[in-house]
N, C-alpha and C positions, 0 to 999 in steps of 0.2 A: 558637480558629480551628476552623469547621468547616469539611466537604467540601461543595462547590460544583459545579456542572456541569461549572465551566472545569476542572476536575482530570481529567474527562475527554474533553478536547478531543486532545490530543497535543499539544500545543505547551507555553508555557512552564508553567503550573501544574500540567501533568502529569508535564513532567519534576520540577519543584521535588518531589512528591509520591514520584516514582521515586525518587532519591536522598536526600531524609530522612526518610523513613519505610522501602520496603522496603530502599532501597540500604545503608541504615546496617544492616541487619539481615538482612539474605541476602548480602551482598556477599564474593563469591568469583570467582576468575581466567576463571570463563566469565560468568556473570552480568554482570560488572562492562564487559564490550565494549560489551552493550546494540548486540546486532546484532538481523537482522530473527529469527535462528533461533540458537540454541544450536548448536554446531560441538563434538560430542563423541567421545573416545576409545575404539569398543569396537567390539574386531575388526576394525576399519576406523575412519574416519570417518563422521560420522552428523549429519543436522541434525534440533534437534528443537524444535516451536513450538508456543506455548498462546495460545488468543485466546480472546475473551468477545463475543457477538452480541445485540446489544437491539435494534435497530434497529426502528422505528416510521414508517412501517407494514412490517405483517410482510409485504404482496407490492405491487412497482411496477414500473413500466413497465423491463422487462428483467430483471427477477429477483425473489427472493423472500430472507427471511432464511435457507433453507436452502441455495441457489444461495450465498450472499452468503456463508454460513460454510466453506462446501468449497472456493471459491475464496481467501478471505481467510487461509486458514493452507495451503495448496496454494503459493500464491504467496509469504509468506514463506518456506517453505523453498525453493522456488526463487531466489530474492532472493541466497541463500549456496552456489549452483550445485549445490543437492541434488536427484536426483533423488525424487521425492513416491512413497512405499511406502506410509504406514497411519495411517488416522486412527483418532481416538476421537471420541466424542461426547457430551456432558452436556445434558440439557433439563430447565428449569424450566419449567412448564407453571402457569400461573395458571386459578384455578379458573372455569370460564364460557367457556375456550377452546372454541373449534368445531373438534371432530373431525375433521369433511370438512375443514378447511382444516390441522390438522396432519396427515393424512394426504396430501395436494396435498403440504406441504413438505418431508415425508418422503422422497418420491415425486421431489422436483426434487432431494432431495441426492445420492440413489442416484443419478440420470442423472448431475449432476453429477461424483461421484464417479470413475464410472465413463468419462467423458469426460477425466479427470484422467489415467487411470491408480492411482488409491487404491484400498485398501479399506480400508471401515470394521471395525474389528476389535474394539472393545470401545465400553461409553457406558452411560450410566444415567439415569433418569426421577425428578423427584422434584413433585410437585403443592403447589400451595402457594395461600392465600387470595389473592383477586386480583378486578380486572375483563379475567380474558380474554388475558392476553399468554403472550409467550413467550419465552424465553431459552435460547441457546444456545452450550454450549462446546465448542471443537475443540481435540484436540493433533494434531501430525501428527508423523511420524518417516520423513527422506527420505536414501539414502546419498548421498555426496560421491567423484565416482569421481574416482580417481589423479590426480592432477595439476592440478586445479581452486582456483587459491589467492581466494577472491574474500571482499572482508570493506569494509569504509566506509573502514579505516584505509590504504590499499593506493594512493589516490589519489597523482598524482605531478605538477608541473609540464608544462606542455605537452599533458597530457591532455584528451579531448574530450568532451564529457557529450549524451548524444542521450535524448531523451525521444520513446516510444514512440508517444506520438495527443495527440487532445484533453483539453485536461484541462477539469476540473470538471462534467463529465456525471451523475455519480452525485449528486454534490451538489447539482446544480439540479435532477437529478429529484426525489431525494426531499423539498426545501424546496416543491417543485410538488404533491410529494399531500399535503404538511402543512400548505399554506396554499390550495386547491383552486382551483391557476392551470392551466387547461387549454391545454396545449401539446403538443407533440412529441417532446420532450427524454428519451432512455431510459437509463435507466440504462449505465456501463461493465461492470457485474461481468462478471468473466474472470478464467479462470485464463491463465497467459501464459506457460505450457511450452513453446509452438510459436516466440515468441520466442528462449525461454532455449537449448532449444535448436540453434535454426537458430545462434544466434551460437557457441555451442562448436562443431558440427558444421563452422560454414565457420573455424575453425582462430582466432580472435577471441579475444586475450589479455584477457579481461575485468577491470578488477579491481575494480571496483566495481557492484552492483546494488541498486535500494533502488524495492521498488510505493511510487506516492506515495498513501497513503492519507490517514487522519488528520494535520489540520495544515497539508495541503498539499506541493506544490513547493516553497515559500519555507522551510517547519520541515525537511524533507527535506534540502534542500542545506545549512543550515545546520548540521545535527547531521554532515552528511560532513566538510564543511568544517573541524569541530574535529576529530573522529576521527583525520584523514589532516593538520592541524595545514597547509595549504594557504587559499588566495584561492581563491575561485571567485566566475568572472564570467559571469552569464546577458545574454541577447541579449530585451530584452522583446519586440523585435518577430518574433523569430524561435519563441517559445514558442506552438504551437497548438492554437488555442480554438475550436471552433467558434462558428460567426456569432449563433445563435438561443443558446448558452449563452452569451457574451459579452453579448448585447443583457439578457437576462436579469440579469445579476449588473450589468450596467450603471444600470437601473432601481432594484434595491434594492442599488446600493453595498459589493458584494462585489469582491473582486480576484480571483482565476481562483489568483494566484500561492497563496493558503493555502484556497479550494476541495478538499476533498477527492475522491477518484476511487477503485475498486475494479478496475481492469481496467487500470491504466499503471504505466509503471515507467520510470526510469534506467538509461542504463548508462553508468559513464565507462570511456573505450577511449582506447590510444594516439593521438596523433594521425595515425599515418602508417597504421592501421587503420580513420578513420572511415569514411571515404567506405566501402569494404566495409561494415562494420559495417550503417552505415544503409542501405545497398542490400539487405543480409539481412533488415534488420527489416522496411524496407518489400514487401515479399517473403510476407511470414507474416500468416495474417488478423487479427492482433491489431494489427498494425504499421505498419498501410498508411499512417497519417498520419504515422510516425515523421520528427522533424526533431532537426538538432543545434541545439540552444541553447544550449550557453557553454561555459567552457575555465576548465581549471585551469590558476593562477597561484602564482608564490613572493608569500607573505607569508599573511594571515590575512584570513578572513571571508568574508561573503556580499556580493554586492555585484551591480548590475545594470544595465543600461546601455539607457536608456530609450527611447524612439520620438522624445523630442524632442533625444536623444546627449547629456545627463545623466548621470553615474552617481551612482547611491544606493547606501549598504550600507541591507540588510533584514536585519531580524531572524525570529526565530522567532514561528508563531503564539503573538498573548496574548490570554487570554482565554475564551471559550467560543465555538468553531466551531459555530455553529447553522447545521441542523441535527444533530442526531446521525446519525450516515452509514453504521455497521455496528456 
């Protein structure tokens, strides 16, 4: 068997990958949660997260792969209600690269950064034969102040799951500069501290947060769903897509639900919480199209409840999510 694209999609070949290979062989009491961020013991609590950036092409309509990497591990530590302290940085740099444009991405990560709240504190350059790309790695390390218990496995019956905007924006932009479909469609990338935020600030027992990145909405609930050992039931017509990204995935037969995004996220909240809940989120620039779409249930799985009031159980993305998204 060799490795294949689908390994990295996030959905089911990546997990298979995660657990017989690394998991059999790193597997230890924080590893093994397989949260957005590591939840560590020192001096406090501390969330800390490593991500890996290829992304092709390296700038599109709303961001750039260094926009894309300051957000993308900024946001998983938020994901486990840590505030975002320090990143690091690793760039592989293929030979033929253009200067002016890694100094442009250099340039969008500082802003980035610094829009964040991060600073970058340590990173390393290494050059390598190539045509021209670039790759880049983040850790980030954000603390977990007193009393914030938030983790995938925390879901409870009764609970309500609000998703934050439109999904699949990222991913139909960048399938739009891969396949040179000229439209309007801009990328989501964002970091979404002003959500995470606003929801602990207005007093928001959270216990669940998860950016639906890679794999989608549909991989996403279902990795909560086992976690927290619950039913969760989505509302299809209640999950919003913008009209021009819908019309879009319509044409070449995509579903919106395993579409990936850079800039949204879940939260499941008590029920007797939402309606606040989503009034905060819709409230904060990242959030304005924030809708509830489905509820935690006793028993197990994913499961959805269609436009024509069908329900289906969905599984996790399989396969290879094209394009590659960050």
């Amino acid at each position: 068997m060799k490795i294949t694209m689908a390994h990295g999609s996030g959905g089911k070949s990546s997990a298979q990958l995660m657990g017989e290979i690394f998991g059999k062989h790193f597997s230890n009491g924080v590893l093994d949660k397989m949260e957005d961020a590591a939840v560590l013991e020192v001096g406090g609590r501390i969330a800390c997260s490593t991500d890996s950036f290829v992304v092709t092409p390296l700038v599109f309509k709303g961001g750039d792969i260094g926009k894309l990497c300051v957000c993308g591990t900024v946001n998983d530590l938020l994901m486990m209600g840590a505030v975002p302290k320090y990143l690091t940085c690793g760039f592989i740099l293929e030979e033929g690269l253009d200067i002016e444009l890694l100094d442009r991405i250099v340039e969008s990560m500082a802003k980035q950064a610094k829009e964040a709240g991060v600073i970058i504190v340590a990173g390393d350059t290494k050059v390598v034969e190539g045509n021209g790309g670039l790759y880049i790695n983040t850790t980030g390390i954000g603390e977990i102040p007193e009393g914030r218990d938030v983790s995938s496995g925390n879901c409870r019956p009764g609970d309500v799951i609000i998703c934050s905007g439109n999904l699949g924006d990222h991913h139909a932009c960048i399938l739009s500069h891969r396949m040179e479909i000229d439209n309007n469609i801009t990328s989501d990338c964002a970091a979404l501290g002003d959500i995470v935020d606003a929801l602990f600030k207005g007093g928001i027992s959270v216990r669940t947060m998860r950016d639906v990145t890679r794999g989608g909405l549909g991989t996403v609930i279902n990795e909560i769903a086992e976690s927290s050992a619950v039913k969760i039931e989505l509302q299809e017509e209640s999950i919003p897509v913008n009209p021009e990204v819908k019309g879009f995935a319509d044409i070449l037969g995509l579903d919106p639900l395993y579409m990936g995004n850079e800039g949204k996220m879940i939260a499941v909240v008590p029920s007797g919480e939402a309606d606040k809940a989503l009034e905060i989120m819709k409230n904060t620039e990242h959030g304005a199209d924030a809708a509830v779409i489905g509820c935690v249930e006793e028993g197990q799985g994913a499961y959805i409840k269609t436009h024509l009031g069908a329900t289906r159980r969905f599984d996790v993305l399989y396969g290879e999510g094209l394009p590659r998204i960050c």
